[in-house]
KEPA-28814 format. One record per residue (C-alpha): residue in one letter; x, y, z; residue number from 1. Coordinates in pm, 1 decimal. Example, Ala and Ser with C-alpha at 12.3 -4.5 7.8 and 13.67 -1.06 7.14 Angstrom:
<rs>
+------+----------+----------+----------+-----+
! rest !       c1 !       c2 !       c3 !  nr !
+------+----------+----------+----------+-----+
!    A !   1230.0 !   -450.0 !    780.0 !   1 !
!    S !   1367.0 !   -106.0 !    714.0 !   2 !
+------+----------+----------+----------+-----+
</rs>
This chain:
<rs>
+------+----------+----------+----------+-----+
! rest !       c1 !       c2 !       c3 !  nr !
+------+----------+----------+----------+-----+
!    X !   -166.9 !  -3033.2 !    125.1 !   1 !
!    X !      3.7 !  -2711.0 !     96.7 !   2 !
!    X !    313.2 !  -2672.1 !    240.2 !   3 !
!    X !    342.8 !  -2285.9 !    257.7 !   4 !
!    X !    237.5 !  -2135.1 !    588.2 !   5 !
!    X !    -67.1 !  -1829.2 !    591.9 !   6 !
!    X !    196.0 !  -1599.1 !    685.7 !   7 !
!    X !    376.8 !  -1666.6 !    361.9 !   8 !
!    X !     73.8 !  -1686.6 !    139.0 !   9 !
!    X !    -44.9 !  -1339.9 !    285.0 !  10 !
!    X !    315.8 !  -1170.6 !    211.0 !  11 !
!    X !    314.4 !  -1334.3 !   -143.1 !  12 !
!    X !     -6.1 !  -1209.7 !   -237.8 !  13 !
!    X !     50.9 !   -863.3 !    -88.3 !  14 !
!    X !    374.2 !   -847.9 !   -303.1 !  15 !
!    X !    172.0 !   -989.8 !   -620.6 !  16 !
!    X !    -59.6 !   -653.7 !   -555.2 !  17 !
!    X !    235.9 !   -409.7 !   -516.5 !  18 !
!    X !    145.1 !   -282.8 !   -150.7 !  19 !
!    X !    288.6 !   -239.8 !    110.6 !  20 !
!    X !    238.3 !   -338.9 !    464.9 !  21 !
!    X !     99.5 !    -14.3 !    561.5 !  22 !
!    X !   -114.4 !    -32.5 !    305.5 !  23 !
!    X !   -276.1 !   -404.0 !    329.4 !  24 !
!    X !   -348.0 !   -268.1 !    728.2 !  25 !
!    X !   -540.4 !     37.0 !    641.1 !  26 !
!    X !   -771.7 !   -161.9 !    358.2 !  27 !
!    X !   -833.4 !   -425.7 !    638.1 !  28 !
!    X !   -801.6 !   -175.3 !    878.2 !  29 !
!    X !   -583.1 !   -294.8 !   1149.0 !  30 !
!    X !   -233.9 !   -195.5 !   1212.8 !  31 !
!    X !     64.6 !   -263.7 !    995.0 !  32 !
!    X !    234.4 !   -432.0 !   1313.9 !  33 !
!    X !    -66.3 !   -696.2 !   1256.9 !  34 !
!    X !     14.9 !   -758.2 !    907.8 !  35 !
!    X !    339.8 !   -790.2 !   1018.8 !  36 !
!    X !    292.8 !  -1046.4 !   1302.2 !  37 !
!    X !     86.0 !  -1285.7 !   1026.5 !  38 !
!    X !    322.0 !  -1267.1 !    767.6 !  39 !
!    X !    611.7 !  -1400.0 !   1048.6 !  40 !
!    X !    336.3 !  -1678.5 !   1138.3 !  41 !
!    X !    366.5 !  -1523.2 !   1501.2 !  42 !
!    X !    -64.4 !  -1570.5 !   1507.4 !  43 !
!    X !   -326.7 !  -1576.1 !   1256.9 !  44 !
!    X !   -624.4 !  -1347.5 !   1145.1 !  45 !
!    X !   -977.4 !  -1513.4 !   1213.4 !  46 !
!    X !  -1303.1 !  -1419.9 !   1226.5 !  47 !
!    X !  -1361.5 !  -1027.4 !   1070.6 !  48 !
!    X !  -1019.0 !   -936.4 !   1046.8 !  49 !
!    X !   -991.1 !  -1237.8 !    797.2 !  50 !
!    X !  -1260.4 !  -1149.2 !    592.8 !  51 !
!    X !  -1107.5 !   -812.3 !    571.8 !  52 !
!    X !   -775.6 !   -920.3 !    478.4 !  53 !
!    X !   -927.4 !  -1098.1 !    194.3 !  54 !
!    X !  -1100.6 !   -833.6 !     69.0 !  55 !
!    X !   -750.9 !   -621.0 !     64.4 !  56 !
!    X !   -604.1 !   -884.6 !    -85.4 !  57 !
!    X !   -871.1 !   -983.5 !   -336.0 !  58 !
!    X !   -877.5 !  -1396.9 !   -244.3 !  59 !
!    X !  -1055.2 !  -1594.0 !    -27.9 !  60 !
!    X !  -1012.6 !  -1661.1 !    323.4 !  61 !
!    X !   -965.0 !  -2023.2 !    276.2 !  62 !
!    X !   -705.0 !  -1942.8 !     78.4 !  63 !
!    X !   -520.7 !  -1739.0 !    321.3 !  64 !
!    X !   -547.5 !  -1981.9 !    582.0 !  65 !
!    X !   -481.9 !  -2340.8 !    344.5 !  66 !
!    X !   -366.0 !  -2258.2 !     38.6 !  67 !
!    X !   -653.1 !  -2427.3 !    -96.2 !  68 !
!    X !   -538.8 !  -2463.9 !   -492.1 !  69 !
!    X !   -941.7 !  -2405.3 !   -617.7 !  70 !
!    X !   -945.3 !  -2094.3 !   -419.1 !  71 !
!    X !   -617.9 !  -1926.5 !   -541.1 !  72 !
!    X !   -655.5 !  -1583.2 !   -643.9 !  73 !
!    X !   -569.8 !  -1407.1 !   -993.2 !  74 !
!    X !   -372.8 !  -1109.0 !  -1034.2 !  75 !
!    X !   -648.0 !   -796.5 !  -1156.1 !  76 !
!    X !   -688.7 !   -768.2 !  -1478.2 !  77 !
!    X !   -526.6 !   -367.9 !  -1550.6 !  78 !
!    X !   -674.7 !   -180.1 !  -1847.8 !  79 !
!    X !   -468.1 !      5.5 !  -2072.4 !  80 !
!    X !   -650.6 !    350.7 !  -1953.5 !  81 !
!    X !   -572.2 !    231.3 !  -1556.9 !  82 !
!    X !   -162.2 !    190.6 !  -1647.8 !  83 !
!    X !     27.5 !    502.9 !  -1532.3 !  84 !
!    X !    312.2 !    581.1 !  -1735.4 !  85 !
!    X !    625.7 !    735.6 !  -1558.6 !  86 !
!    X !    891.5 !    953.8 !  -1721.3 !  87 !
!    X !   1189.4 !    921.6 !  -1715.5 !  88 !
!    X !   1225.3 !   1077.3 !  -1369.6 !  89 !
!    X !    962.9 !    916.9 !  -1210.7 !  90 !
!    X !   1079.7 !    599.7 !  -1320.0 !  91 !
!    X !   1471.7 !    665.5 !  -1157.4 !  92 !
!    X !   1286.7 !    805.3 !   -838.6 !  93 !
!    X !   1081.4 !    477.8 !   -780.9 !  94 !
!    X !   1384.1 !    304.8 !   -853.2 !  95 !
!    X !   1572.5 !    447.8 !   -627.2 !  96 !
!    X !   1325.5 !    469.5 !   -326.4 !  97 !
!    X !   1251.1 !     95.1 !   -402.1 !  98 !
!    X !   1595.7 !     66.8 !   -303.4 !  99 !
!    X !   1575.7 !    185.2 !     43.4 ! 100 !
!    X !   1445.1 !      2.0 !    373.0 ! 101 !
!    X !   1146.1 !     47.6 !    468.3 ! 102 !
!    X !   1220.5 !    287.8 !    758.6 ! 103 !
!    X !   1417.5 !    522.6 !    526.5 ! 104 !
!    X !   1081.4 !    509.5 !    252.9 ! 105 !
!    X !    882.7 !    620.0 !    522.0 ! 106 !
!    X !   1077.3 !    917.3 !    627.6 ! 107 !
!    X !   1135.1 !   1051.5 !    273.4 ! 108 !
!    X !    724.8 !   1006.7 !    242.9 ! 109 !
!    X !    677.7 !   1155.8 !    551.0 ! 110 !
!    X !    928.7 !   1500.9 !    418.0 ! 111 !
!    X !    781.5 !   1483.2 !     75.1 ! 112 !
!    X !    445.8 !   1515.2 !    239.6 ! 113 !
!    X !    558.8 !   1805.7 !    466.8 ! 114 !
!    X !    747.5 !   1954.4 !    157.9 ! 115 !
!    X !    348.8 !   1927.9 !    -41.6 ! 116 !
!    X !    189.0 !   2107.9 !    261.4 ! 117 !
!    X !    435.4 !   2408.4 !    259.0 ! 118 !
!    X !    384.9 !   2459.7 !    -54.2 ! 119 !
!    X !     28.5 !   2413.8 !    -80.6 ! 120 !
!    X !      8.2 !   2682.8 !    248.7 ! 121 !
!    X !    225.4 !   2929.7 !     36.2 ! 122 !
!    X !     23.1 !   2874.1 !   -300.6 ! 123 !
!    X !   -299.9 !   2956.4 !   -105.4 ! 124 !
!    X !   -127.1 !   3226.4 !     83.5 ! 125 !
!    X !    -25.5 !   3411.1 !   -255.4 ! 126 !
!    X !   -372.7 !   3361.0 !   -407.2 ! 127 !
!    X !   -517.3 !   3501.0 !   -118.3 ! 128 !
!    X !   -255.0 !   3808.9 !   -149.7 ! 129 !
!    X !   -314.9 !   3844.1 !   -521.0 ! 130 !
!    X !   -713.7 !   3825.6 !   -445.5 ! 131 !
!    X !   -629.6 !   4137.0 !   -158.1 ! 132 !
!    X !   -400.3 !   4352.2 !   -384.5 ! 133 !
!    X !   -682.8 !   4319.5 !   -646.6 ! 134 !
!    X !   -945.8 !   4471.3 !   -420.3 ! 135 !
!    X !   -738.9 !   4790.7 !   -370.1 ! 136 !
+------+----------+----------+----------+-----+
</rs>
């Protein structure tokens, strides 16, 4: 028998797939404060929502709930032309955002997002300047 409760097999595998909590909620589509409550044992996912939180977390629901050793999921295979390489910036900002808690990561995603939309609004707002100045 498996000693390791569902909670902690669900946070280990979420981990093994670098995502977040966020993240494993939208792909099974409930909310992150669900995740959260199975991970800390405080209840357990049954019926659809466990099927969906297998899919997210590519194992089987047996699995999830008994740690069933014939049913433990492998990490995805990741070809060579799905790797992402970072630079050398990229690499020190994941670094350093990995670094923060989790309510500080979501309020730099949340500005960095804002900071994408401005400048997305004043991109289209020159091309659509540059496409009236070309009329005249």
């Amino acid at each position: 028998m498996n000693k390791i409760s569902p909670g902690e097999r669900i946070k280990k595998r979420r981990k093994e797939l670098n995502l977040t909590q966020r993240e494993v909620a939208k792909l099974a589509q409930v909310s992150h404060v669900t995740i959260s409550k199975w991970e800390s044992d405080d209840n357990e996912p049954q019926g659809r929502n466990l099927f969906q939180l297998s899919q997210a977390l590519q194992c089987s629901p047996t699995w999830i709930l008994y740690g069933d050793e014939d049913k433990q999921p492998e990490l995805p295979a990741v070809s060579e032309e799905d790797k992402i390489t970072l630079d050398e910036l990229e690499e020190q900002l994941l670094e350093l955002f990995r670094a923060l808690p989790s309510s500080e990561k979501e309020r730099h995603v949340t500005e960095l997002r804002g900071k994408v939309d401005d400048f997305n609004r004043l991109f289209y707002e020159l091309l659509q300047a540059r496409k009236t100045s070309k009329k005249k």
